[in-house]
C-alpha positions in Angstrom: 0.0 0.0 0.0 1.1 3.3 -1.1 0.5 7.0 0.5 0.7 10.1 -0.5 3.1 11.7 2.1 6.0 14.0 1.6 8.1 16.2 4.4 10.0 18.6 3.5 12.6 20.6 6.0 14.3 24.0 6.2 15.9 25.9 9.1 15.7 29.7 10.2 18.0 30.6 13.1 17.5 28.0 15.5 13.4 26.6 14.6 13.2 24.0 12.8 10.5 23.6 10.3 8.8 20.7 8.7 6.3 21.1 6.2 3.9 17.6 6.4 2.1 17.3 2.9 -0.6 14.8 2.1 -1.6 11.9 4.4 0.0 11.4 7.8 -1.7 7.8 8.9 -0.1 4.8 10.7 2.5 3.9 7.6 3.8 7.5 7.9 3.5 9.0 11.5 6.7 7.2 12.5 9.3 8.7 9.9 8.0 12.2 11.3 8.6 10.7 14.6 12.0 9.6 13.8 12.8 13.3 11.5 11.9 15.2 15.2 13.7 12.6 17.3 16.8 13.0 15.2 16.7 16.8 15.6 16.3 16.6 19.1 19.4 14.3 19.1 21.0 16.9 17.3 20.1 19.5 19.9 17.1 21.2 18.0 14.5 22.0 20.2 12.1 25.0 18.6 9.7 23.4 15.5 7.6 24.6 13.5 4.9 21.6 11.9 3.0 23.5 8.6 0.4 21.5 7.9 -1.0 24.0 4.9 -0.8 20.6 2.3 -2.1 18.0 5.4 -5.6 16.5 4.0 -5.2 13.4 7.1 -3.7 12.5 10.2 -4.5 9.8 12.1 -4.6 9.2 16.3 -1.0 7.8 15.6 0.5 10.4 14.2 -1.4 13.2 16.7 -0.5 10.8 19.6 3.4 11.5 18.6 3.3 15.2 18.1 1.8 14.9 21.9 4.8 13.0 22.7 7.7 15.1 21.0 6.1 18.4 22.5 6.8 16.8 25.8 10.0 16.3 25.7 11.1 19.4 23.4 9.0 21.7 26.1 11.5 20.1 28.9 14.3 20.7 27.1 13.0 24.2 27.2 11.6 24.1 23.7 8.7 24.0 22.0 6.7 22.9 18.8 3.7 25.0 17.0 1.5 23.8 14.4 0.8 26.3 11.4 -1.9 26.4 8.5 -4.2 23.6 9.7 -7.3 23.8 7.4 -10.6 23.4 9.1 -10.9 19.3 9.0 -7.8 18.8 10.6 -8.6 22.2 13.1 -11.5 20.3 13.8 -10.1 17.0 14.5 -7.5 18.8 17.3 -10.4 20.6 19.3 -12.4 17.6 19.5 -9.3 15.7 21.1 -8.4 19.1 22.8 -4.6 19.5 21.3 -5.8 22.8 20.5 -5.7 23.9 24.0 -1.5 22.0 23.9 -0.3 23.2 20.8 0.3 27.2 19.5 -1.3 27.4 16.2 -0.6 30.1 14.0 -2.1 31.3 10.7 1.4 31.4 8.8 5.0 30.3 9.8 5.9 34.0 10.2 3.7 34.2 12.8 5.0 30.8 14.3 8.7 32.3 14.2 8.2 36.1 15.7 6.2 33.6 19.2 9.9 32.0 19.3 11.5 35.0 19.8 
C-alpha cells in the first residue's frame, strides 16, 4: 500500500520547520517521529509543523506530536502547528490538542512567538 506523504525541511536561526504534505496515517506517523527525534538528538528544540498541504492525520501520528512536545517543552523548547485547514482544526479541538499546541495562521507568525 502506497500513501501520498511528503516532508519537506528547512531551518531559520535556530526553529526547525517541517512542512507535512498529504496523508500522515499509521505507515507514515513514524518517519516524522524519527525526523523530530533526530533533531532533538542533534540538539534542535524549537519546530515549527506546517500542515498547509495535510488533508489526514491519524490518532498515531497526533499521539506522537503529543509525545515530542513533551520532551522538546522540557528541554526548554517547544513545537507549534501552522496552517491547519478546518478538517484537521477540527479534528485537534475535538481531542483538545488545540488547547496544547500554539497554532498560528502562517509560519511568520510561528517564528516572531519564538522569539
Amino acid at each position: 500500500m502506497t500513501t501520498n506523504f511528503e516532508i519537506i525541511e528547512k531551518s531559520i536561526d535556530d526553529v526547525r520547520i517541517i512542512k507535512v504534505q498529504g496523508e500522515l496515517d499509521a505507515l507514515v506517523a513514524p518517519k516524522l517521529k524519527e525526523k523530530i527525534a533526530k533533531q532533538i538528538e542533534m540538539d534542535v528544540t524549537k519546530f515549527i509543523i506546517d500542515f498547509e498541504e495535510l488533508v489526514h492525520i491519524n490518532s498515531l501520528a497526533m499521539g506522537i506530536l503529543r509525545g515530542k512536545l513533551r520532551i522538546v517543552r522540557e528541554l526548554g523548547g517547544d513545537i507549534k502547528l501552522v496552517a491547519l485547514n478546518d478538517h484537521i482544526k477540527t479534528i485537534f479541538e475535538m481531542i483538545g490538542l488545540d488547547e496544547l499546541f500554539e497554532i498560528y495562521s502562517t509560519e511568520q507568525e510561528a517564528l516572531n512567538s519564538f522569539k
